[in-house]
N, C-alpha and C positions, 0 to 999 in steps of 0.2 A: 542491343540493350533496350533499344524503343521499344521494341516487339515484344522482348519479355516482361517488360512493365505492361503494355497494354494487356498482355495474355493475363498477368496478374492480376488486373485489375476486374476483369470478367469473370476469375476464379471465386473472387471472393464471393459470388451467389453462392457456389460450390460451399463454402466454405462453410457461407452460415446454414447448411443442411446439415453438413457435420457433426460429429459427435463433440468433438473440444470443443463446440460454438457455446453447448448449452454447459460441459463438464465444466467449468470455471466457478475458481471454489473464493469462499468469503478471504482467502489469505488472498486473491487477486485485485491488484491496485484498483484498476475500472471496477471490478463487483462493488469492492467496499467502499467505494465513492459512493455510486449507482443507489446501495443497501443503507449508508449511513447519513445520507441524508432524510430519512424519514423516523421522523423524532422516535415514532416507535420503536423502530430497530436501536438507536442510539440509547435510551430507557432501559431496553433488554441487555445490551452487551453492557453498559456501566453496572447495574446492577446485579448484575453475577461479579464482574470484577470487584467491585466494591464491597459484595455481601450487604446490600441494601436493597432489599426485595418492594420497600414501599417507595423506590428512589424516583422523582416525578421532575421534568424536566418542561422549561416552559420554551427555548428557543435551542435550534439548531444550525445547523451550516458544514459544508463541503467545502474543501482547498478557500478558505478562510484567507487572504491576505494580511500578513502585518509589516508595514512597510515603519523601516528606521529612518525616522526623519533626517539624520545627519549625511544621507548617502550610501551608509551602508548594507550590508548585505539583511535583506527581510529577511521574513518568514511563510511558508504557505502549508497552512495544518490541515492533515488530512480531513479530520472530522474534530468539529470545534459543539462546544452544547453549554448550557447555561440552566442550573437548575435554581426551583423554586427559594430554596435555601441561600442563594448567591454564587454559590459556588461555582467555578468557572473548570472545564474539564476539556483536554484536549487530547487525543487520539490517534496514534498516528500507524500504522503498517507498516511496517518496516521490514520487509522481507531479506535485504542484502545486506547484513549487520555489518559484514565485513569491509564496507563503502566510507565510512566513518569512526569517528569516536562517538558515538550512541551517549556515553554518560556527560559530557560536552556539549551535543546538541542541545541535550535535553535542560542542560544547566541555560543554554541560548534561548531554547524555546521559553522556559523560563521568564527570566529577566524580560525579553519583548512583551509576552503575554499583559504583564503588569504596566507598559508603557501607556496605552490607549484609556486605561483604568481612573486615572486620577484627571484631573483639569489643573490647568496651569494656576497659579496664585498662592498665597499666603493663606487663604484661609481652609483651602483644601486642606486633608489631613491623610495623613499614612494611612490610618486606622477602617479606613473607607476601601483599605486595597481588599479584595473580594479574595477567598480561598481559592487555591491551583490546584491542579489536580493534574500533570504531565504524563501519559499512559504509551510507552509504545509497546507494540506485539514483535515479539519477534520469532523465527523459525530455528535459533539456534540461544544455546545459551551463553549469554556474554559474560558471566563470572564462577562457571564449571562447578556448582555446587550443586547441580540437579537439583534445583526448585522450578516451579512454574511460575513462580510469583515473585520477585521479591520488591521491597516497599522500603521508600528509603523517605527520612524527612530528617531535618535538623537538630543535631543532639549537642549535648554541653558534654567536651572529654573527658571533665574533671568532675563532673557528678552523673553517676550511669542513672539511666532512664529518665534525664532532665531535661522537656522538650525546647527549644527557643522558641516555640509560639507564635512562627512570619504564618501559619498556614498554609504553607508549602507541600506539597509531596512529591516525588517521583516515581512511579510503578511502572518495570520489566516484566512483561510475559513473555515467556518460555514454551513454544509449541511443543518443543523435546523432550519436556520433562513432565511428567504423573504424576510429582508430588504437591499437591496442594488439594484442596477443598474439591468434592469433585462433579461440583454443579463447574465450577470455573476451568477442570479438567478437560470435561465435554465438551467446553464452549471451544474452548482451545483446537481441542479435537475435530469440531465442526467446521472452523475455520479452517484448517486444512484438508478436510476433507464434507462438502458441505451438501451432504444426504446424512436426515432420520437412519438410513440404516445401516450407517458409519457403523462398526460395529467397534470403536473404539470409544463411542460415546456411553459411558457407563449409569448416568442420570438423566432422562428425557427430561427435561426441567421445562415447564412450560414457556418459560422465555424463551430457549432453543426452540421451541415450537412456535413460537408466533414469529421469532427471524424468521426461520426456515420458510414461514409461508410469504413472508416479506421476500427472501431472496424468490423462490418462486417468480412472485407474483411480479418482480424484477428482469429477471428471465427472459419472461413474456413479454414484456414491454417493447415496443417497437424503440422508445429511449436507449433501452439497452442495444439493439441491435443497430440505431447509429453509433454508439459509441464503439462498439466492436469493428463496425466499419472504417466507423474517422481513427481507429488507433492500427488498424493494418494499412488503411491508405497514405498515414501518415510514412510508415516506416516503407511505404512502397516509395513513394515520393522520393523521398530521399536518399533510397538506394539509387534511385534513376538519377536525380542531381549527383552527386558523391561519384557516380557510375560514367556520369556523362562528363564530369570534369576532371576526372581519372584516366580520361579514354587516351589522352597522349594527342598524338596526332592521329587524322581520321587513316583506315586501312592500315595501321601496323597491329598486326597478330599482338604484339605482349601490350601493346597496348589498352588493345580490347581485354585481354586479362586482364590484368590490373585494373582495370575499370571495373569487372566484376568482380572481381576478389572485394574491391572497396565499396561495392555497393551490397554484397552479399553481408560484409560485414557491416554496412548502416543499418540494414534491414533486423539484423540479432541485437542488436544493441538498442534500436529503437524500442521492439516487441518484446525484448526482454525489459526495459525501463516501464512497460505499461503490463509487465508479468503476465503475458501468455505461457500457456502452459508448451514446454520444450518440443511435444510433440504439433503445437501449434503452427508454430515457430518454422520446424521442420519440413511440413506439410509443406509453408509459404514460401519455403526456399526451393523447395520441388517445382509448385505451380510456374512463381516467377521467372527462374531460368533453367529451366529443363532439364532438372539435375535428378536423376535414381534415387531412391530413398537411400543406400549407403553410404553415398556423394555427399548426399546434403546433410547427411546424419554425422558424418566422419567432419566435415565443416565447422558445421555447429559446434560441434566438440573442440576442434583446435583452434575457433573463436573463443570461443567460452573458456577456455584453458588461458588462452591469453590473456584475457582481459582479468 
């Protein structure tokens, strides 16, 4: 098990020559950290989502902490941004809808976001709490209506289209789905798949052109390339712990299995939590323990089925 961590860990030069190093698309968790930290990109993606083309944004921030004072469970937002207007806009990827209740979170993200807003006392006022804006993306649609978009804020039951006025909102996007506006289509479309010559992207909209050269110019970053490092080395790590406290007793055969079995599956679960792309994945489970691409392909699969 030592050996094939060590062997792993030398692969990863290999790795970053590779094609997956660079194929990693705006729907991947690292990219869109990496991409939405630079106000510009955060400008271009609200702004198509929104249909606010003059939308100007004064601060931003990455995996944002909002910690609940009482002990309980925080929050940490993907891409957090704050525009000139006040408005307060938070952004999340959410690639594994299926991991949670998504309309729930979003009600949590909610309610925290507004914590840190007001100052404690009496002469503070509600009315100072700043507009929300809760946005997450997702790759599947979570209420089967084939939209791309949908937009939910506060209504009265008993009188239709009578808003309550908290300046609240909640907005779902739907990778899945082509129906909606189709500047916001594209964008969609980009994010899963994040090359100009997508040929699902129906409107070049010059925002999608200044990310694109944003995600580029990201890419290239040697930033970028620790981070690709630090999230394989992570999930190496810990297949070798998992591997090495699995192992049983030293020289029993199923012992050493089981220790690779348990460390093969740290390693998918890891690289999957940081959304390498499958064949990534794959590759790393070839490099690390010496397994044929149908081995570690058939693996991956009846990890990934389990989980």
């Amino acid at each position: 098990m030592e050996n094939q961590v060590i062997h792993a860990l030398i692969s990863t030069e290999e790795y970053r020559e590779s094609p997956d190093f660079m194929n990693v698309n705006l729907s991947d968790f690292a990219l869109f950290l990496a991409v939405m930290k630079h106000k510009e990109a955060q400008e271009c993606v609200l702004s198509i989502i929104l249909d606010e083309p003059n939308l100007r944004l004064i601060q931003v921030r990455v995996e944002d902490v909002i910690l609940n004072k009482n002990g309980k469970r925080g929050i940490r937002l993907d891409a957090w941004a704050l525009a000139e207007d006040s408005r307060q806009f938070a952004t999340e990827m959410q690639n594994d809808a299926s991991e949670d209740d998504l309309q729930k979170r979003s009600r949590y993200y909610q309610g925290l976001l507004d914590t840190p807003a007001l100052k404690a006392g009496k002469h503070t006022k509600y009315r100072h709490l700043p507009s929300t804006i809760v946005i997450f993306i997702t790759q599947t649609d979570l209420f089967g209506m084939d939209r791309a978009m949908y937009t939910f804020t506060e209504r009265c039951h008993q009188i239709p289209g009578m808003e309550l006025g908290d300046e609240t909102m909640k907005i779902f996007l739907n990778m899945s789905s082509k129906n909606e506006r189709d500047e916001l289509v594209s964008l969609l479309q980009y994010m899963k798949n994040s090359t100009l010559s997508n040929p699902e992207i129906t409107v070049l909209d010059e925002r999608i052109c200044k990310l694109d050269a944003i995600v580029t110019e990201v890419k290239q970053s040697e930033e970028w390339e620790d981070a690709q490092m630090s999230i394989l080395s992570t999930g190496i790590d810990i297949g070798r712990r998992v591997g090495h406290e699995e192992g049983l007793e030293e020289g029993r055969k199923e012992g050493r299995k089981e220790g690779q079995l348990e460390g093969i599956h740290a390693i998918i679960t890891v690289l999957k939590e940081h959304n390498l792309t499958d064949s990534a994945i794959i590759q790393q489970l070839c490099n690390s323990f010496h397994l044929d691409t149908d081995t570690a392909q058939r693996m991956f699969h009846d990890f990934s089925c389990h989980d």
